[in-house]
VOBA-1610 file (N, C-alpha, C; in pm, whole numbers, padded with zeros to 5 digits, always signed):
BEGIN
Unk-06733-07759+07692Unk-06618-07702+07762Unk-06668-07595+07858Unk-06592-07558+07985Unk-06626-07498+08086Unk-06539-07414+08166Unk-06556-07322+08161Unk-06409-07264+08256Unk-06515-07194+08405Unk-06395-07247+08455Unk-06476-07206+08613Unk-06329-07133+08671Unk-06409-06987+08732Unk-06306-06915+08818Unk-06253-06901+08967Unk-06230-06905+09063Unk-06249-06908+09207Unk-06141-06818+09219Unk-06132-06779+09403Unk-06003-06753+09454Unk-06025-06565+09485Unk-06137-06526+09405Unk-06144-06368+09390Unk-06152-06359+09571Unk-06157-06204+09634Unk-06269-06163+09728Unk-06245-06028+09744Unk-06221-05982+09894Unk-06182-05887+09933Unk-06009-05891+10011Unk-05907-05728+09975Unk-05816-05772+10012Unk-05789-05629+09967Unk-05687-05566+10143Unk-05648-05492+10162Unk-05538-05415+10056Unk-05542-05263+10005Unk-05446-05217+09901Unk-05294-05316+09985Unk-05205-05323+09888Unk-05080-05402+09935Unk-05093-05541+09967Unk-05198-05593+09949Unk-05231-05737+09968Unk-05204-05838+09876Unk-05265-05965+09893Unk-05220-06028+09734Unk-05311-06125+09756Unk-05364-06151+09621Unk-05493-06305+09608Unk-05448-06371+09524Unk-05503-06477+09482Unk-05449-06579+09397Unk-05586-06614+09348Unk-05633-06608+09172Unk-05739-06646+09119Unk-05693-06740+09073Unk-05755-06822+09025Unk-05740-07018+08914Unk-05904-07047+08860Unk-05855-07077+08704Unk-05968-07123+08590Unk-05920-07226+08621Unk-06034-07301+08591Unk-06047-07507+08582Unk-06122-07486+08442Unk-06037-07540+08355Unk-06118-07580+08235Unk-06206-07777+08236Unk-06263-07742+08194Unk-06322-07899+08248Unk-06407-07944+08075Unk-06434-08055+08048Unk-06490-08116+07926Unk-06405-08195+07859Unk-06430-08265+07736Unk-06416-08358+07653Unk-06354-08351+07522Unk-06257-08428+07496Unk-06234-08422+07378Unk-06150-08276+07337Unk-06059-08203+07399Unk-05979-08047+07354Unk-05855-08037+07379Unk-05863-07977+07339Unk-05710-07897+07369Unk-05733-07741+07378Unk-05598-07687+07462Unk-05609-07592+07504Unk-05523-07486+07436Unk-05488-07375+07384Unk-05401-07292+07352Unk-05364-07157+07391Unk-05374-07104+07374Unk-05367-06953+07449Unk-05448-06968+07594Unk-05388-06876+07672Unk-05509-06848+07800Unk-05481-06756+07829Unk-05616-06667+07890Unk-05579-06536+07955Unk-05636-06444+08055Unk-05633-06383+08164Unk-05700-06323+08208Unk-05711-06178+08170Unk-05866-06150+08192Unk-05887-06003+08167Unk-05992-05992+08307Unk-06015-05814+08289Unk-06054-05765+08407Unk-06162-05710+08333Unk-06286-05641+08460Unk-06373-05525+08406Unk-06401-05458+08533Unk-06375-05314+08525Unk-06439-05260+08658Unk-06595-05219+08618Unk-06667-05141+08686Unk-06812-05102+08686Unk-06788-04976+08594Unk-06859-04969+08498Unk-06862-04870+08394Unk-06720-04842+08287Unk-06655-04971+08279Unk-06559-04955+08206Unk-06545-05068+08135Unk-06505-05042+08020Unk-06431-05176+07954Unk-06384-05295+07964Unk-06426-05434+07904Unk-06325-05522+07974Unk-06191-05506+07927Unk-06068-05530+08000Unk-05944-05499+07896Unk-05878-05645+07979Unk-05753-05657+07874Unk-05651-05763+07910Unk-05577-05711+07986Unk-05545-05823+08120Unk-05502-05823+08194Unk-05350-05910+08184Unk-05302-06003+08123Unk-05195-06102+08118Unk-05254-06262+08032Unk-05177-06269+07951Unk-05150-06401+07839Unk-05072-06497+07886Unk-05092-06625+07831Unk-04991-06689+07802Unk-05065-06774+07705Unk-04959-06817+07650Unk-04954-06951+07486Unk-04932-07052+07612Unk-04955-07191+07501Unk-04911-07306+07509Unk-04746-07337+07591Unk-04706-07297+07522Unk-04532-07303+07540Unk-04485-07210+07644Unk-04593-07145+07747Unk-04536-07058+07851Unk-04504-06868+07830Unk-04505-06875+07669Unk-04491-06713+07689Unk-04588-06615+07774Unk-04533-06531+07764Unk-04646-06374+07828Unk-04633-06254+07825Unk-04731-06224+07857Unk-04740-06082+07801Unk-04831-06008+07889Unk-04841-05880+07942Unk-04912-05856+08046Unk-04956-05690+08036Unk-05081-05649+08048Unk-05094-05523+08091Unk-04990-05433+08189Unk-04953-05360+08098Unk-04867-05226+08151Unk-04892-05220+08320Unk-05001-05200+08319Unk-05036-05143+08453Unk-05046-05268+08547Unk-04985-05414+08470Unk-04939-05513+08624Unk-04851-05557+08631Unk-04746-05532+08505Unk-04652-05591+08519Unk-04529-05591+08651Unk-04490-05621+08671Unk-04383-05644+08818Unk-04486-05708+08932Unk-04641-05676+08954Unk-04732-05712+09054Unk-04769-05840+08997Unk-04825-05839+08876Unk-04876-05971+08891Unk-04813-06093+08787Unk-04842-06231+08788Unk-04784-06367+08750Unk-04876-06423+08709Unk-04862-06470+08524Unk-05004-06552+08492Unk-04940-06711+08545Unk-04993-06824+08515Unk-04876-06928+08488Unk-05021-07019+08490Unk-04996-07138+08418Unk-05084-07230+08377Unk-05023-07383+08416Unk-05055-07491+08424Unk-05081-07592+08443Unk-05171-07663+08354Unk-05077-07702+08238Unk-05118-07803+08127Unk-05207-07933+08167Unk-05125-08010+08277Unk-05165-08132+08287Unk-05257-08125+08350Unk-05368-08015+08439Unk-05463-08035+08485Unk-05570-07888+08415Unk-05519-07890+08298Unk-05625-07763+08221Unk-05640-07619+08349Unk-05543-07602+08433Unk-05556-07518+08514Unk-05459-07357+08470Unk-05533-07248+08497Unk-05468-07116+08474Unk-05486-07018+08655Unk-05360-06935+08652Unk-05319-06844+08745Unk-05286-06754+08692Unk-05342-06635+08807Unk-05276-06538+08835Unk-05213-06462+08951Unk-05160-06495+08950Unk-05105-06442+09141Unk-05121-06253+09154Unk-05136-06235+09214Unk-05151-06062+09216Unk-05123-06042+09381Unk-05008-05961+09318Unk-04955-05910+09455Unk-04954-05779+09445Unk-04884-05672+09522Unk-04888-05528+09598Unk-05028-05465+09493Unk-05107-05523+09559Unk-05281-05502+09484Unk-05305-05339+09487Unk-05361-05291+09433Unk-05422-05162+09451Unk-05560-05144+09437Unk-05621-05018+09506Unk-05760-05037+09471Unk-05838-05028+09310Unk-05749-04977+09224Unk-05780-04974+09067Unk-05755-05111+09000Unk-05734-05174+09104Unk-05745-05314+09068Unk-05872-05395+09065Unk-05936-05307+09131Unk-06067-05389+09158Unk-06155-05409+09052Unk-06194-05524+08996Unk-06272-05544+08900Unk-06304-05712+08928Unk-06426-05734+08814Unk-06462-05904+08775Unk-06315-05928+08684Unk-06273-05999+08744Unk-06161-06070+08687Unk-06221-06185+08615Unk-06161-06199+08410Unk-06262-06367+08377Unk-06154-06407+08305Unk-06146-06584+08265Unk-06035-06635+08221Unk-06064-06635+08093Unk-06030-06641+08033Unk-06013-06710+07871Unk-05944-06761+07836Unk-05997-06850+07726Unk-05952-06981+07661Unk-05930-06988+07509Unk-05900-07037+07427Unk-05878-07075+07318Unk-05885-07227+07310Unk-05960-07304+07300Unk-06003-07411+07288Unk-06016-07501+07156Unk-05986-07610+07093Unk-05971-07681+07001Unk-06092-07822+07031Unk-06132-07821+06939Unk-06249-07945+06952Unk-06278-07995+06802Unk-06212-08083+06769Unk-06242-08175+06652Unk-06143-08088+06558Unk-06019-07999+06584Unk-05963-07900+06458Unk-06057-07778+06458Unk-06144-07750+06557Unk-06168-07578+06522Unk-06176-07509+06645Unk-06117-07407+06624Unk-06041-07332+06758Unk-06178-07227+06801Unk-06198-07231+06910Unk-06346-07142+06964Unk-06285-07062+07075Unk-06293-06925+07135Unk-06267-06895+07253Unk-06379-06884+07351Unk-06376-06926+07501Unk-06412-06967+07618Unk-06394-06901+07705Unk-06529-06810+07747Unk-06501-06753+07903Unk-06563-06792+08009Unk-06468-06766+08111Unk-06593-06780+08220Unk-06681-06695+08275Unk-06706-06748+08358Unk-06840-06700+08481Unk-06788-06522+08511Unk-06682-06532+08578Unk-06590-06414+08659Unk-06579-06433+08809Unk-06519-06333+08842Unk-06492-06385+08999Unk-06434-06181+09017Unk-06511-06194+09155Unk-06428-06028+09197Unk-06370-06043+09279Unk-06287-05913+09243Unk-06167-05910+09346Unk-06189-05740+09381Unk-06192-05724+09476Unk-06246-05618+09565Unk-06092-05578+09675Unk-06039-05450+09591Unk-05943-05389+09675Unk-05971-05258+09736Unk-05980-05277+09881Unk-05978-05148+09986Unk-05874-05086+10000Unk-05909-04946+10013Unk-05797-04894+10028Unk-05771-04833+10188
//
């Protein structure tokens, strides 16, 4: 199993990007997904969830800005991020909860940055 991130770059405070995980491999299923962030010398922390069935749940500090939303039928995850700020800036990475034969493993990716100027 594989999660691949794209979509990060650079983008003006008040701007908006759009990141997407591709989960890719054989034989799974998918359950939870989520993005988290890390800036340089800090913690990674959660950024926004979702389950299977569409719920969510989101860091304080994005809620109203940003939108997780997933795409079952092509193992695909989003986050839309709009009125960006520069404390936004971090490696953004997806995670997974993954099922393979009945045992559930979690899956990250690579990362991808997102670089806000102010």
């Amino acid at each position: 199993v594989q999660l691949v991130e794209s979509g990060g770059g650079l983008v003006q405070a008040g701007g908006s990007l759009r990141v997407t995980c591709v989960v890719s491999g054989s034989r799974f299923s998918i359950g939870a997904m989520g993005w988290y962030r890390q800036a340089p010398g800090k913690p990674r922390e959660l950024v926004a969830v979702i389950n299977s069935g569409g719920s969510t749940n989101y860091a304080d500090s994005v809620k109203g800005r940003f939108t997780i939303s997933r795409d079952n039928a092509n193992n695909t995850l989003y986050l839309q991020m709009n009125s960006l700020k520069p404390e936004d800036t971090a490696v953004y990475y997806c995670n997974a909860d993954v099922w393979i034969v009945g045992l559930k493993r979690g899956y990250w990716g690579q990362g991808t940055q997102v670089t806000v100027s102010s």
